[in-house]
N, C-alpha and C positions, 0 to 999 in steps of 0.2 A: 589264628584268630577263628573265631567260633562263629559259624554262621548261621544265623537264624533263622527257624522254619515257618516260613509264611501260614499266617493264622487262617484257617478255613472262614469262611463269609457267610452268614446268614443273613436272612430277611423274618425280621419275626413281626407279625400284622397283627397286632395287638388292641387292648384299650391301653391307657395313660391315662395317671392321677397326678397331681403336683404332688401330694401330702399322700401318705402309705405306700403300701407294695400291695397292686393286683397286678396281672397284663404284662404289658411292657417293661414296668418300675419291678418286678418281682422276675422277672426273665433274665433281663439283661445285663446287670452289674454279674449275676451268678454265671453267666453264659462266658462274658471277659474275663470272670478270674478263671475259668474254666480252656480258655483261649481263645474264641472266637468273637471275630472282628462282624461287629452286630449293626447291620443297619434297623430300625426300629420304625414301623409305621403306624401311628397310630390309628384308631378306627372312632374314638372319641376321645376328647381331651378335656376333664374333669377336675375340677378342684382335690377330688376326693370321690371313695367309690359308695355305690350310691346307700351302702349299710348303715350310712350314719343318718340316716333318713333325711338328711337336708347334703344339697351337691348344687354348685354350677358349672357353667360348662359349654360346650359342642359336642356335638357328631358331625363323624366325616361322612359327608356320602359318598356314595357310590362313583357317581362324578368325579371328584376329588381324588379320591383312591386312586380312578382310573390316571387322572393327570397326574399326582405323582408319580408316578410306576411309568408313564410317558416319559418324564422326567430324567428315571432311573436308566432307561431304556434307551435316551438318546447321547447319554456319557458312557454306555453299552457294562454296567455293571452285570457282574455274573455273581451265580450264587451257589456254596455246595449245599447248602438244606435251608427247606422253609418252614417256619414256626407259626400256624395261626391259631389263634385262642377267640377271646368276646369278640364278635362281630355284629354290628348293631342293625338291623332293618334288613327283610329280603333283597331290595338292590345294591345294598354293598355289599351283604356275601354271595351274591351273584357274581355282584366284581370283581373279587376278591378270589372266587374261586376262578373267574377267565383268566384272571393272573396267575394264579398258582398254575394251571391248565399249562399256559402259554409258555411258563419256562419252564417246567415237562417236559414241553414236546421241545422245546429247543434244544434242553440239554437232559436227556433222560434220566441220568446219574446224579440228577439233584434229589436230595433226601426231604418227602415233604411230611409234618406231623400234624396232623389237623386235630386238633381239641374240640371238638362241637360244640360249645358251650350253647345251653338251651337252657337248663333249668335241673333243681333237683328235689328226688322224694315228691313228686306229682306235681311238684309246682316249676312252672312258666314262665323264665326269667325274660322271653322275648314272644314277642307277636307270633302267630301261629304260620304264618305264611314264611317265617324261616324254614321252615320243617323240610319241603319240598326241595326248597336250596340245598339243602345240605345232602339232601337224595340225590340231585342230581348232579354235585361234586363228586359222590363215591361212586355213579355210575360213571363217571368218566375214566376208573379205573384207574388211575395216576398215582392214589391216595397208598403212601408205603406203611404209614403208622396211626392207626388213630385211639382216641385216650379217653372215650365217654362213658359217664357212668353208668348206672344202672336207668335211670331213668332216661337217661341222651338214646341208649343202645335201642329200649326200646321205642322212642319216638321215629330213629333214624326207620327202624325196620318194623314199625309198623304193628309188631308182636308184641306182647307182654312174655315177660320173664317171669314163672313162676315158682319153675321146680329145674333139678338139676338136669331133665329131659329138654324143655326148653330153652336153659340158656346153653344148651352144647349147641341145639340146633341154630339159635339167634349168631352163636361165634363161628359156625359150619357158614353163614349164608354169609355175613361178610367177609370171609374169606373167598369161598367159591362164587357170589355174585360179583361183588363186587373188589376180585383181586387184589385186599387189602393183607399186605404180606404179615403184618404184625398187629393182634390187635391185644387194646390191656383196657379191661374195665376195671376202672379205678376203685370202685365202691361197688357191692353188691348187698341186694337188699335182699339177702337168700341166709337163713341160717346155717350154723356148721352142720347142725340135722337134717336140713332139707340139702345138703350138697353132701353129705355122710361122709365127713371127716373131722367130728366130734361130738361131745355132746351139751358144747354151747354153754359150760357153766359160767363159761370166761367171757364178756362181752369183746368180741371183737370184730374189727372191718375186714372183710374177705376182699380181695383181690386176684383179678383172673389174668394170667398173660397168655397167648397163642401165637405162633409161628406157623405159617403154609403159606408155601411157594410154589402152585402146579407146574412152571417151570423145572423146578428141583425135587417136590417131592410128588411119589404116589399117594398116600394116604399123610393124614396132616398127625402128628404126635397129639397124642392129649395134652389139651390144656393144664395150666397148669396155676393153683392157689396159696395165695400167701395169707396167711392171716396174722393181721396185726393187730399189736393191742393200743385199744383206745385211750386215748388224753380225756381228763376232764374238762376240758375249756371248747374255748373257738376260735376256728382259725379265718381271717379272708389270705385268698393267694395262694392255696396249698396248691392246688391241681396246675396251675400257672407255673410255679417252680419246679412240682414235680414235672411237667414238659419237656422244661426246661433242661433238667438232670437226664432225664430221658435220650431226646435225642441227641445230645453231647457222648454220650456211651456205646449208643445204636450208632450213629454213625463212626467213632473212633473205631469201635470194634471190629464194623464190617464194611460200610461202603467206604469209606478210607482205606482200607487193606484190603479191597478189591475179595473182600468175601462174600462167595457167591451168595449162601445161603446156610442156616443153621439154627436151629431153634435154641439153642444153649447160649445163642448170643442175645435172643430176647431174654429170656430165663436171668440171666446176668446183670443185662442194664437194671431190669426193672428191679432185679434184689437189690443193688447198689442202690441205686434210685431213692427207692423205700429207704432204703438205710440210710443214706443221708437225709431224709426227711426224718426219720427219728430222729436225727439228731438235731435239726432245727427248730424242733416244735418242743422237744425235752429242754430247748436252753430258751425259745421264748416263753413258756410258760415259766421258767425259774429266772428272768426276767423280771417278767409283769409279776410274778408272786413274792417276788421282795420288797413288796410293798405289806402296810398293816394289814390287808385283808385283800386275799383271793379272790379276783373282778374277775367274772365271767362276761362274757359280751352278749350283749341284747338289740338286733335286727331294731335300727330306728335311735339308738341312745351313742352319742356321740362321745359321751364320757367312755363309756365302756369298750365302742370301736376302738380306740385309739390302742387300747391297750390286749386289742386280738389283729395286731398288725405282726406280721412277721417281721425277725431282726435280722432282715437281709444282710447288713451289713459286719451286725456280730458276728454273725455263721459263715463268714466267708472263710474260713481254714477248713469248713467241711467236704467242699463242694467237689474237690478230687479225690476225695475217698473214695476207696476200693473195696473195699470191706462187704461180706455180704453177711446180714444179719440174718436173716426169716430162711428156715427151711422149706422148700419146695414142693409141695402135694399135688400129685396128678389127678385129676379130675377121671373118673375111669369112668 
């Protein structure tokens, strides 16, 4: 008789919508076919996410948080990696991060991927007084992966990104300040010219992955770019899945098989990653476009949200793919 191998345990601190996939709803069913037994804590609980210009709802605060996780803590649940994405108000990502914090130091080998979610392309999806918070989560050093855009990168550290001199050094300082062993910006707002690895006839989304472990290494390998090409449409939920895909990889690969350290194994998750997201985004748009006419979605119009919802649920034969699609360019 075949015995089966205990599902690794997450904690992913998300938002939650009853209706679509952002947060939680766009994590979790992908994380279980994936194999992991997902506890889910919300950080607001929302009819729907707030794109369709009209939402009801809560927010959890900080408070709350804390009492769950009291909760969590007193039936003594353990966890091998934690997942936090949207967090609403500076006192629950305060919270939010004493928690993450607190099972660190308990159990060091817990794998934590922190998404900053702020805002993107110079806009402000939360109050300003998050900013700080989330500084002083990555000073706390604990932080094994994190997944901010271009705009998050620069809020976090203060600096603008402008040229390919700046953003080595912006991914040089969260490594070296603040002991972040893996970092991927998701979105870069740098042409293939201004990062001299084309000449940009093709519009596409640059993405940066790095690995440095002063532990393990002397000097950090250069980063390293994928460029993908763009979808006409729009997506809510992408960054939240990609996560999701993320650390399911990052940790099979390495903190699961007790690997020390390796930058081939960022390099890997995050091609997979990406490649399963092409393929989620290529089948919800051939979805929603089998309809009479190709609906683009429009920030505030409810008709049109609905139909830039990911289809979590189609896409689930994708989510163990292995497959790496995007060739690899080092940033030199």
């Amino acid at each position: 008789m075949t015995t089966l191998e205990k599902a690794p345990k997450l904690l992913s601190i998300q938002s939650h919508v009853v209706h679509g996939y952002v947060g939680n709803k766009a994590a979790t069913f992908p994380l279980q076919v994936m194999g992991w037994d997902v506890n889910a804590l919300n950080t607001v609980n929302f009819s729907n996410h707030t794109g369709y210009g009209t939402f009801e709802g809560s927010i959890t605060s900080g408070d709350e948080i804390r009492q769950i996780y009291k909760g969590l803590k007193e039936i003594d649940v353990k966890y091998d990696a934690i997942l936090t994405g949207y967090i609403h108000g500076a006192p629950t990502v305060k919270a939010v991060g004493d928690i993450c914090c607190e099972i660190k130091d308990t159990n060091p080998s817990t794998f934590w991927l922190l998404d900053p979610v702020m805002g993107d392309e110079g806009q402000l999806y939360v109050k300003e007084d998050v900013i700080p918070e989330y500084r002083k989560i990555l000073q706390s050093k604990l932080v094994d992966v994190i997944t901010p855009n271009h705009f998050e990168a620069e809020l976090l550290l203060d600096s603008k990104i402008t040229d390919k001199k700046t953003l080595l050094e912006a991914v040089s300082r969260l490594h070296k300040e603040f002991a972040v062993k893996h970092v991927v910006i998701s979105s870069l707002n740098l042409t293939e010219c201004d990062l001299d690895i084309g000449d940009g006839e093709n519009e596409r989304i640059i993405a940066l992955v790095s690995s440095f472990n002063p532990l393990f290494d002397e000097n950090p390998n250069p980063p390293v770019l994928f460029k993908i090409d763009k979808i006409d449409s729009y997506f809510t939920g992408v960054g939240d899945l990609f996560s999701a895909l993320l650390i399911d990889r990052i940790y099979k690969k390495s903190y699961k098989n007790h690997v020390k350290h390796s930058s081939n194994i960022l390099i890997e998750s995050a091609n997979e990653s990406l490649s399963v997201m092409s393929e989620v985004l290529s089948e919800t748009t051939k979805i929603t476009s089998s309809r009479k006419s190709r609906v683009r979605g429009k920030i505030g119009s409810a008709d049109t949200m609905k139909d830039c919802e990911l289809k979590i649920i189609e896409c689930q034969n994708f989510y163990n793919n292995s497959y790496q699609k995007y060739t690899p360019i080092e940033l030199m």
